[in-house]
C-alpha positions in Angstrom: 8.2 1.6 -19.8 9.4 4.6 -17.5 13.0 5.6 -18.3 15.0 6.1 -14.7 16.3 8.9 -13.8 20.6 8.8 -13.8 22.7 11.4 -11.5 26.3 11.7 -12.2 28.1 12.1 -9.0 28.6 15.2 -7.6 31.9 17.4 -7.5 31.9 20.1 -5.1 33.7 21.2 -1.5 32.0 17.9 0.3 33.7 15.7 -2.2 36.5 14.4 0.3 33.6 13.3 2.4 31.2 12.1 -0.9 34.0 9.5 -1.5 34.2 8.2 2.3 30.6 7.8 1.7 30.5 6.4 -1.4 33.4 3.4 0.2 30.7 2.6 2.3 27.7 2.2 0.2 26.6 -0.8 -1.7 27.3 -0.8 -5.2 23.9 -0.5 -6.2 23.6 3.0 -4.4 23.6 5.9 -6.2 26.3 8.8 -5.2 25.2 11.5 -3.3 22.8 14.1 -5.3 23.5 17.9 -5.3 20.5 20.0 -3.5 18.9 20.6 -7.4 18.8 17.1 -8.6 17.6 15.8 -5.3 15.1 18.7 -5.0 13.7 17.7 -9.0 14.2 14.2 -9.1 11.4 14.1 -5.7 9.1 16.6 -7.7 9.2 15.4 -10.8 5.7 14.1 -11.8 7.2 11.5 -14.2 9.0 10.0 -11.0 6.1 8.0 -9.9 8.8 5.1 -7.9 10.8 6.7 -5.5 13.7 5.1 -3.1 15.8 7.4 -1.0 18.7 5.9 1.4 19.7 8.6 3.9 23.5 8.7 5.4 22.9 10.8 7.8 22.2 9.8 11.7 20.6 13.2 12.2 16.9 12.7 13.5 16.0 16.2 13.0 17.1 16.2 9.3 15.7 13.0 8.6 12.3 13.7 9.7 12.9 16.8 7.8 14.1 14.8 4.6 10.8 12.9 5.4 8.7 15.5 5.2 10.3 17.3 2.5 9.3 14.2 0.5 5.7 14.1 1.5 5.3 17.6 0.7 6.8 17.6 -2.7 6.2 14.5 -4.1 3.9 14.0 -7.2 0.4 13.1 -6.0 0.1 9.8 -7.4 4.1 8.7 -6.8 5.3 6.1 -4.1 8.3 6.6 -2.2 10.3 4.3 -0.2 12.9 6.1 2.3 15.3 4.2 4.9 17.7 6.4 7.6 19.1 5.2 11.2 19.5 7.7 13.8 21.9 8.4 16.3 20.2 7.8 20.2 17.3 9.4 20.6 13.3 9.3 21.9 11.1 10.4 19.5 7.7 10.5 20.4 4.3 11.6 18.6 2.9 14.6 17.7 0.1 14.4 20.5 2.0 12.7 23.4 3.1 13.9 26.6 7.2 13.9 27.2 6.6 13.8 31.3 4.0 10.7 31.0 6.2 8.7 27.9 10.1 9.7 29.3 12.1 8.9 31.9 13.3 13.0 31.6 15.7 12.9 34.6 17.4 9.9 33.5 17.9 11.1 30.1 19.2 14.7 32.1 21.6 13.0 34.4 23.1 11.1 30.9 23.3 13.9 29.1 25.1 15.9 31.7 27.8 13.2 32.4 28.2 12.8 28.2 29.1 16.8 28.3 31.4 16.4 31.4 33.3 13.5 29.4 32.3 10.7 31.1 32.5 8.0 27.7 30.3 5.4 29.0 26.9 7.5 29.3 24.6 7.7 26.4 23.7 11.5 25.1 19.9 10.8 24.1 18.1 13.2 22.7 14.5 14.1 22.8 12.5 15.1 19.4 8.5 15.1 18.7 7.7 14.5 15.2 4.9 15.6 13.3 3.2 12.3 12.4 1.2 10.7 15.3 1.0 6.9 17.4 3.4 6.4 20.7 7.3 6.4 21.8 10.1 4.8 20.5 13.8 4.6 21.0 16.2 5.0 17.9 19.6 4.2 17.7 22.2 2.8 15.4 20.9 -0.7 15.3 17.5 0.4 14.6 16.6 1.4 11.0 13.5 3.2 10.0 11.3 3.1 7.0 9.0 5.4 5.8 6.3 4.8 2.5 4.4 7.4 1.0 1.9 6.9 -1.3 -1.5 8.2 -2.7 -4.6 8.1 0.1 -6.5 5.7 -2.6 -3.5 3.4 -2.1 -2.7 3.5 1.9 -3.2 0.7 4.0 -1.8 0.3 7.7 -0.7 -3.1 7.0 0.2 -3.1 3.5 3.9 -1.6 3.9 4.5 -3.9 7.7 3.8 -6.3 5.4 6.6 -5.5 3.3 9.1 -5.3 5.8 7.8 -9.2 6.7 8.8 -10.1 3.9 12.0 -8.8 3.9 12.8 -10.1 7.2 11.8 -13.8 6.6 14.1 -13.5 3.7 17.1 -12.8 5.8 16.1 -15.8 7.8 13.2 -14.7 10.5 10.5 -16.9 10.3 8.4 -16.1 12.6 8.1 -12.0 11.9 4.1 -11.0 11.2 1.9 -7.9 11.5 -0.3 -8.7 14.9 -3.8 -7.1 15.1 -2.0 -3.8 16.4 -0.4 -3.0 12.8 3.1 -3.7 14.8 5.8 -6.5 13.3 6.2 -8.8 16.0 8.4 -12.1 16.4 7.6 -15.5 17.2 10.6 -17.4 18.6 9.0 -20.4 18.0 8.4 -19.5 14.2 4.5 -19.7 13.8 3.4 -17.7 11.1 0.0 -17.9 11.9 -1.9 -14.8 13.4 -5.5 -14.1 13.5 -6.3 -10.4 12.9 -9.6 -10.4 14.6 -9.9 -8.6 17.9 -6.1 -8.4 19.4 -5.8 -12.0 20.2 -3.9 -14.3 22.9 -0.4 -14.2 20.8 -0.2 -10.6 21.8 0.4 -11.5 25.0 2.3 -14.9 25.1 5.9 -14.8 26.3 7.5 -16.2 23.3 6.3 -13.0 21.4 8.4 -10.0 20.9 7.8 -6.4 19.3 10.3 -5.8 16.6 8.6 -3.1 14.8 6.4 -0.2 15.3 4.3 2.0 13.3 3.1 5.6 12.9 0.9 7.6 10.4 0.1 10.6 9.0 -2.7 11.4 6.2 -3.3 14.6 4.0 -5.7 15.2 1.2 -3.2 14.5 -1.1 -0.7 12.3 0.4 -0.6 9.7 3.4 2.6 8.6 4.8 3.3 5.4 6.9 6.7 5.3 9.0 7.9 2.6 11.5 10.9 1.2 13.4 13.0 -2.5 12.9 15.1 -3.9 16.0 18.1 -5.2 14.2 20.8 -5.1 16.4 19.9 -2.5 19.3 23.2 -2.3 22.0 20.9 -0.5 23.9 18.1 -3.2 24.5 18.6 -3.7 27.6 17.9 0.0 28.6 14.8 1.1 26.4 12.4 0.0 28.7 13.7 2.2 31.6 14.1 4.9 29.1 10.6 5.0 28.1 9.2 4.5 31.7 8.5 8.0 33.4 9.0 8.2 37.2 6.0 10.5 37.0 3.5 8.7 34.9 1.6 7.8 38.6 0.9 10.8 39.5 0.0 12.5 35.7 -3.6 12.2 34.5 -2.7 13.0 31.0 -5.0 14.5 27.5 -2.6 13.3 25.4 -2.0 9.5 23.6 -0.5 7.0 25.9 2.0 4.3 24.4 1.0 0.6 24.2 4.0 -0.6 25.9 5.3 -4.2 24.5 8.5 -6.5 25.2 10.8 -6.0 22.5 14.0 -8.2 21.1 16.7 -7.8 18.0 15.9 -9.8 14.8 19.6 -10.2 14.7 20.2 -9.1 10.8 22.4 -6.0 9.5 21.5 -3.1 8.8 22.5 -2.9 5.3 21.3 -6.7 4.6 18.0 -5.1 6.0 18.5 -1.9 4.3 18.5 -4.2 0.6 16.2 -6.6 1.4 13.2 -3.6 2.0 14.8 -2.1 -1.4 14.0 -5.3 -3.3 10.8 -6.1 -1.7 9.8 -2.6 -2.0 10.7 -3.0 -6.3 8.7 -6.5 -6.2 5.5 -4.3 -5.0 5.9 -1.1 -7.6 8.3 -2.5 -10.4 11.1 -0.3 -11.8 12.8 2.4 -10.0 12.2 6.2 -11.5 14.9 7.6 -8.6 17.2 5.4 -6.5 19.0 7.9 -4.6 21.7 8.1 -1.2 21.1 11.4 0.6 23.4 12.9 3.3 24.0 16.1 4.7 24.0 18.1 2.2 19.7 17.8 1.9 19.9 20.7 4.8 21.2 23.2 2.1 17.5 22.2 0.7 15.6 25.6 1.7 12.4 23.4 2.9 14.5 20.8 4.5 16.4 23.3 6.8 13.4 25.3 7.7 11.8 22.2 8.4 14.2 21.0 11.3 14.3 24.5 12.5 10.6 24.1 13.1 11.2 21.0 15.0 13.9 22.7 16.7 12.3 25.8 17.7 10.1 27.0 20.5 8.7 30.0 18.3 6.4 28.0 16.5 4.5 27.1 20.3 0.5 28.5 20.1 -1.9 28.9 23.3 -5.8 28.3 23.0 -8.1 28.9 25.6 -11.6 28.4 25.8 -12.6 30.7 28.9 -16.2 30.6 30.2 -17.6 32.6 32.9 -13.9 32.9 33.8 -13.1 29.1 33.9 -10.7 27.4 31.6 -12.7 24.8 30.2 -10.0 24.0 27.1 -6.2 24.2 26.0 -5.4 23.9 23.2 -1.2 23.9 22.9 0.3 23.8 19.7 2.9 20.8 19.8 6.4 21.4 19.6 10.0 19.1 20.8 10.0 20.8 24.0 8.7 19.9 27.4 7.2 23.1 29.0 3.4 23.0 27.7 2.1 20.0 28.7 2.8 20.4 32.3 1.5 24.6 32.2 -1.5 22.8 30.3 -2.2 20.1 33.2 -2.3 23.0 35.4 -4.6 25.4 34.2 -7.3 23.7 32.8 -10.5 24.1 35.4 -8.6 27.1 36.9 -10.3 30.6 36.9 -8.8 32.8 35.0 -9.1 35.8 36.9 -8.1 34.2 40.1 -4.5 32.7 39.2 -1.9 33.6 41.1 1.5 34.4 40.0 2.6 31.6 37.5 5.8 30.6 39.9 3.7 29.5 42.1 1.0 28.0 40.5 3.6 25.6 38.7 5.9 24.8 41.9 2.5 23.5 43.7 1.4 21.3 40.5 4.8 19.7 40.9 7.2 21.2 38.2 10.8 20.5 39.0 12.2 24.1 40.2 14.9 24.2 37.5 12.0 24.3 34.8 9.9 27.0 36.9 11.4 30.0 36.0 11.4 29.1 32.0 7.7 27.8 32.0 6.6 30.6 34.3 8.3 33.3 31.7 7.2 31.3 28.9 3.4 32.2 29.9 3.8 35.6 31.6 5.4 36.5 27.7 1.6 35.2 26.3 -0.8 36.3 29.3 1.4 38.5 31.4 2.3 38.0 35.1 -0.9 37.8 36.8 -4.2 37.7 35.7 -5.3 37.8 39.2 -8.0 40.9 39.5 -6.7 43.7 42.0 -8.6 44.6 44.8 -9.9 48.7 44.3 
């Protein structure tokens, strides 16, 4: 049997803030880790059962933690990780902001946050790197995320999990429907066929609870998804995630299965301990059992990790040009906004006929406040005009 791993807590300049923490962890939690021990105890190949508990609400560094994990944990390990974030949209890797967002909504409530108004929501916007559709995080929503060997994954396996964990806090009627989502029966039926997306996906007295996205490597495959606990923002997520402009966009990128969505009504650290134990029940005894916080950005792969989901300098432009006619972009994706709509644009366009790229973006629609920064964006990879000049 595989001795765990034991961390003495940590003494250093965040301790003030270690033991507010630690006053609000369960007693089965271990302390916060410094950077080394959190940084060997992930890459460790005798580690091979992983749980991480993260107290931070910052999407960027989770995701970041996230990743961090995927990347540098041994091959043939299994890792369990659990954070909350503060209010954001966090869409996938290959969707488009303008078709999934409601962008001026989430502009007019971010400006009236910074001019002090106390009742508007600052939501913020993030891509991460794994793929699937749009979701709304906030501090009643916790998130899981399992990775495990490519031999081992399974798109239900892990929703499966969290089923359990849920019906042992009391919700009967929580089940993985055909879509790989945990839905809710209000009237309890456990019951669901998983041939060919049947009638319970639609019935009234069915709600979404839980959604799920994926990403697979040679060596690793990660599966991540959401739980409705105890969302005050329920009410809202649906005009959120519905874009005033998704009539008029014919868009390249994946579209979100939109689905009517409801609280389970548990806490989020009964939910937090019931995944824990579940998650034990699946892959026995734990090599790591770990709280992380803040202090995983001092983590050199961590930090450059949000900065890459932070940054613009990490946008690439591909075009397939043939006798002078885009045929294909290709836009590296990145959490801004910018690309898609230049990329909607251009395709189909010749290349040596554009005109300047202030104009060509005010007539396909782009709001003027975002002109001048897409226009310089692409006059800084293809110059101001590509348009041939007469002799």
């Amino acid at each position: 049997m595989r001795n765990a791993l034991h961390f003495p807590p940590i003494l250093s300049r965040r301790a003030s803030r270690v033991t507010q923490l630690q006053s609000r962890a369960p007693s089965h939690l271990i302390s916060l880790t410094s950077r080394r021990q959190f940084t060997d105890a992930a890459s460790h190949p005798s580690n091979k059962v992983q749980f991480y508990l993260s107290r931070t609400n910052d999407p960027y560094l989770n995701l970041s933690i996230e990743h961090h994990l995927l990347q540098k944990s041994p091959p043939d390990s299994t890792i369990c990780f659990l954070y909350t974030n503060r209010p954001c949209i966090v869409i996938g890797r290959n969707q488009n902001p303008w078709l999934e967002v409601n962008l001026p909504l989430i502009e007019q409530l971010r400006a009236k946050s910074e001019s002090g108004d106390a009742d508007a929501l600052r939501i913020e916007l993030v891509r991460r790197r794994s793929g699937g559709g749009t979701v709304f995080h906030d501090g009643g929503n916790v998130n899981y995320s399992v990775i495990c060997p490519p031999a081992t994954f399974d798109r239900d396996k892990h929703a499966e999990m969290v089923v359990r964990a849920l019906r042992h806090l009391g919700v009967s009627g929580a089940k993985v429907n055909c879509r790989h989502d945990i839905v809710v029966d209000v009237n309890g039926s456990q019951e669901t066929p998983k041939e060919g997306c049947p009638i319970e996906q639609q019935s009234p007295s069915t709600f979404k609870v839980s959604g799920s996205a994926y990403k697979l490597t040679r060596l690793r495959s990660l599966h991540h998804g959401t739980c409705l606990l105890s969302s005050p923002n329920l009410g809202n997520i649906s005009s959120y995630l519905r874009s005033p402009a998704e009539p008029f966009i014919k868009a390249r990128g994946v579209e979100s299965v939109r689905s009517k969505v409801r609280n389970v009504g548990v806490g989020n650290a009964d939910f937090e301990q019931a995944v824990k134990e579940e998650f034990g029940k699946m892959y026995g005894k734990f090599d790591v059992d770990i709280v992380v916080g803040d202090e995983a950005l001092e983590i050199p792969n961590v930090s450059s990790g949000l900065s890459e989901l932070k940054t613009r300098d990490w946008a690439g432009l591909h075009l397939d040009v043939r006798q002078g006619v885009i045929q294909a972009i290709k836009i590296d994706e990145r959490p801004t906004l910018r690309a898609d709509v230049a990329k909607d644009h251009l395709l189909n366009t010749s290349f040596f006929e554009l005109p300047n790229w202030n104009d060509l973006l005010a007539a396909g629609g782009l709001r003027a406040t975002h002109v001048d920064e897409v226009a310089s964006w692409l006059q800084g990879l293809l110059g101001d005009s590509c348009k041939q000049k007469d002799p």
